[in-house]
N, C-alpha and C positions, 0 to 999 in steps of 0.2 A: 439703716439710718438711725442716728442718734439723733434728739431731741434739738442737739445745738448745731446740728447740720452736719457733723461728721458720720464720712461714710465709712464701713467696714465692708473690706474685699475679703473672701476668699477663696486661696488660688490653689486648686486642685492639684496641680499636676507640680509644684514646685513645694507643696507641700508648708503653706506658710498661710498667717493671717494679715492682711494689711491694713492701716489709718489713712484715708485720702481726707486733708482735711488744708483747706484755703489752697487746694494747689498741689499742696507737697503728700507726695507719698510715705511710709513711714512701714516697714516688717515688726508688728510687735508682737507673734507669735510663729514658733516653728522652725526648721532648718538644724535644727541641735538633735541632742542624742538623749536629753534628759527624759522623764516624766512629769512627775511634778515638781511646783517650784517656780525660778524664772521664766517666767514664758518665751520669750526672746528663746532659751537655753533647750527648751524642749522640742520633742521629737512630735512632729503631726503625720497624719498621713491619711490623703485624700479630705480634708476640709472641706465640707459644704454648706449649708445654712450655718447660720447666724443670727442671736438675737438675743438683746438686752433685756437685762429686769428692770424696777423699778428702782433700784441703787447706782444702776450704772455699770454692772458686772454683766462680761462678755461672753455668751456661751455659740460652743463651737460643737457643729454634728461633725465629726470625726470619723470621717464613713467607714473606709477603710481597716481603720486600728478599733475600730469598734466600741467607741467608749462617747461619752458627751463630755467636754470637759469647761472648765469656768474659766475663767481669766478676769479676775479682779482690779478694780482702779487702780493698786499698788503693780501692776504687774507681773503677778503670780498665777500659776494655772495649779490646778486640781482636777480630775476625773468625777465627776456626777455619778458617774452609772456608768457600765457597759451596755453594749444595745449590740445586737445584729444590724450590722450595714444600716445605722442611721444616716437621712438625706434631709429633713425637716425637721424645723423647730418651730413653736410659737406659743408665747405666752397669754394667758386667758387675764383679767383683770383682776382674778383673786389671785396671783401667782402663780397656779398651775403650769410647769411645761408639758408642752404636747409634744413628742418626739415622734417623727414617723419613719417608716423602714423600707428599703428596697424589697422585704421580705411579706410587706402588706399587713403588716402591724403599727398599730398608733398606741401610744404609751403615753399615761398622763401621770406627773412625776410632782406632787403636793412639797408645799415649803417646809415638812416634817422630812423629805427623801423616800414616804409612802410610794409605790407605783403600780399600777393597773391598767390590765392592757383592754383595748374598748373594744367591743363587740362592734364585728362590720360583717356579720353573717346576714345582715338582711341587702348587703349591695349584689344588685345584680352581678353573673358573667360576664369578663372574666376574672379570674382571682387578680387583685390588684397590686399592683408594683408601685409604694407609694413616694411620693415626693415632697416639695416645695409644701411650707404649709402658711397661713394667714388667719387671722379672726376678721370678722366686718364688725362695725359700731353694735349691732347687737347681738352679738355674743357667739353669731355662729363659725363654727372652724370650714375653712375650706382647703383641700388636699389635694393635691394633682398624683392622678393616676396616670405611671407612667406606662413608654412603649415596651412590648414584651421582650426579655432579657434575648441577647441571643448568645450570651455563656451560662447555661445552668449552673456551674461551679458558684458563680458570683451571686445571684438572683434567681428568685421565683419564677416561673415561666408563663406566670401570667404579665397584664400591664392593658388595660384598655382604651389608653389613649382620652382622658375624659378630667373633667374637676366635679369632684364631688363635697356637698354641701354638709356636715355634720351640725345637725340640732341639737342643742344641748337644751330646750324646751321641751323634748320629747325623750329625753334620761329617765333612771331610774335610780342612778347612783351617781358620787362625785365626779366619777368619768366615765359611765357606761352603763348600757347601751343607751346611742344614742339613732335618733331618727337619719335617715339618708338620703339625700337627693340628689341625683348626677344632674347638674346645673349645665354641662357642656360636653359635646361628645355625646358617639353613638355606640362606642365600646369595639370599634375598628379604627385602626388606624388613617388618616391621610388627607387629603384637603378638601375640604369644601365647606358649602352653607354660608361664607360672607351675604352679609344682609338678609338672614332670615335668623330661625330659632337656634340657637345654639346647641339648642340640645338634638337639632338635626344635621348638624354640621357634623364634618370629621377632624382630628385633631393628630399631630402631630409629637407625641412626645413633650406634654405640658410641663413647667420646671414651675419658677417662681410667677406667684400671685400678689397682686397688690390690688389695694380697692382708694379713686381718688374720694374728694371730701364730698360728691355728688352720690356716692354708693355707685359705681363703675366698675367693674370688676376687669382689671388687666393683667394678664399673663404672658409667659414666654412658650409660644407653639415653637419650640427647638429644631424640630425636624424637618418643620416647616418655616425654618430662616425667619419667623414673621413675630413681631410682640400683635396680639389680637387683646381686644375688647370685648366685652359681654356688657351689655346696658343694663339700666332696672330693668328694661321690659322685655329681657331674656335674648336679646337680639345682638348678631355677635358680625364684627368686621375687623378686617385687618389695618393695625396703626403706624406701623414701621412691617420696612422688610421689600421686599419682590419677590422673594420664594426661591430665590435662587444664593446658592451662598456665595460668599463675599464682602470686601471690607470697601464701602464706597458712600459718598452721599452728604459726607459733614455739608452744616451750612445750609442744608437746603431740605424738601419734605421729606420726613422720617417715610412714608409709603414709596418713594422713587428710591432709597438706600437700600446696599447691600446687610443683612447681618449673617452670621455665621453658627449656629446653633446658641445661641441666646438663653443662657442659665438663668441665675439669680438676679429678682431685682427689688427697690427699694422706692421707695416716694417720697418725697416733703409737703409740707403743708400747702406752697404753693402750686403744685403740680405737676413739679419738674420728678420725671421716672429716673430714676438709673437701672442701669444694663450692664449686666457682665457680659459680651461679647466675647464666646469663646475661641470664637474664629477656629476650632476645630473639635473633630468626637474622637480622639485620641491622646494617649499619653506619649504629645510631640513636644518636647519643648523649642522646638525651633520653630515654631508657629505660633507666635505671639500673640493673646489677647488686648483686648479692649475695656473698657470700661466708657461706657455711655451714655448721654443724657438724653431724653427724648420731653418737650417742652408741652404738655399737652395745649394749652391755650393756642397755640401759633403750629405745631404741630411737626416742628422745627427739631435734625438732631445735628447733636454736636460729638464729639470726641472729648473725653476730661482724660482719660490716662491709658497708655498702653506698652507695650511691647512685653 
């Protein structure tokens, strides 16, 4: 989510970045064979998170090709860094990005191009497979730990299914070590715990986190079709979804609709969520996603773009 309300897709499997903005959709990176250079011109491969600095320049986890790369107002792209199989991004309020890895590494990348990777030797079992990342209003980073890989080739063989809290109050250095807290998740995969503690609940393959202007904490339980909630007071319910996947429900309550492994999502001020609805866990392109909004006040979803 950009500032002035436009939103940025990106689409894994088609290998491109998109601008949904008043309606209209718009390809402003990927599909080409370049590197750097025109964005439009160059080559992506497996695009996942996204997220702006404070100029306005667009940076892309670039899972697959291994690299972070920028894309500038003018529409230009360049390469940050290479990264093993980055999935997560998120900027800290000094400029820091946080880069996280399917390989269980978090990487903070200073506005010099400095980078150091954080110590997460003190999170419990098991070794994490990391994802989606966010900050809350005070400072701290939160990271979804994903489901465990089932191609070793690709991923670590851990993934605990859980969101873990990063205190940067409890560091010791610009990016590390910081203190750790599994905020959700028992570190097994699979359903349960609506309406109690979160952290006795089971989880699903956590992807993207957003937190609304109440301190809410909202995530995509992927494997469990569901967007879930975690309140201040630790306590966690599902807000969209049935559990069963599916593409159903415009118009009427996000908890009666189908979604379909539910990746990345994004917020506005007003508390309208979007949804990457991936409507599938493979690389089909004939199984078209979504893109979704779920209205938290009314609690109402809708369809904004798809196919």
């Amino acid at each position: 989510m950009a500032p002035d309300g436009t939103v940025y897709v990106s689409d894994y499997v088609a290998n491109r970045v998109f601008r949904l903005s008043e309606g209209r959709l718009a390809s402003i990176a990927g599909g080409g064979v370049g590197l750097d250079g025109r964005a439009a011109n160059a080559n992506l491969w497996g695009p996942t998170a996204l997220a702006l600095d404070r100029q306005g320049n667009l940076y892309v986890a670039d899972s697959i090709g291994g690299t972070v790369r920028r894309i500038d107002r003018q529409g230009n792209i360049s390469t940050v860094t290479t990264f093993w199989g980055p999935l997560g991004l998120a900027f800290d309020t000094g400029g820091v990005l946080y880069v996280s890895s399917a390989y269980g590494e978090v990487r903070g990348i200073d506005v010099r191009g400095g980078s150091t990777s954080l110590d997460l030797s003190s999170l419990p079992p098991p070794v994490p497979q990391l994802g989606y990342m966010t900050f809350d209003t005070a400072g701290n980073l939160y990271v979804s730990d994903r489901t465990p890989a089932t191609d070793p080739t690709h991923a670590v063989l851990g993934g605990g299914c859980r969101i873990v809290r990063l205190n940067p109050g409890m560091k010791h250095s610009p990016v590390g070590p910081w203190g750790l807290t599994v905020i959700a998740g028992t570190g097994l995969c699979g359903f349960s715990g609506d309406g109690g503690p979160a952290k006795s609940a089971q989880l699903n393959d956590p992807n993207g986190i957003v937190f609304d202007k109440e301190g809410n904490l909202y995530f995509a339980d992927a494997g469990n079709h569901r967007i879930r909630r975690t309140d201040k007071n630790g306590i966690i319910t599902t807000v969209a979804g049935t559990g069963v996947a599916g593409y159903s429900g415009d118009g009427g309550l996000a908890t009666e609709a189908q979604l379909a492994y539910p990746f990345g999502m994004g917020i506005t001020s007003g508390g309208l969520i979007y949804i990457s609805d991936a409507s599938c866990a493979c690389m089909d392109p004939a199984t078209p996603g979504h893109v979704r909004a779920l209205q938290i006040s009314d609690g109402i979803i809708t369809t904004v773009k798809g196919g």
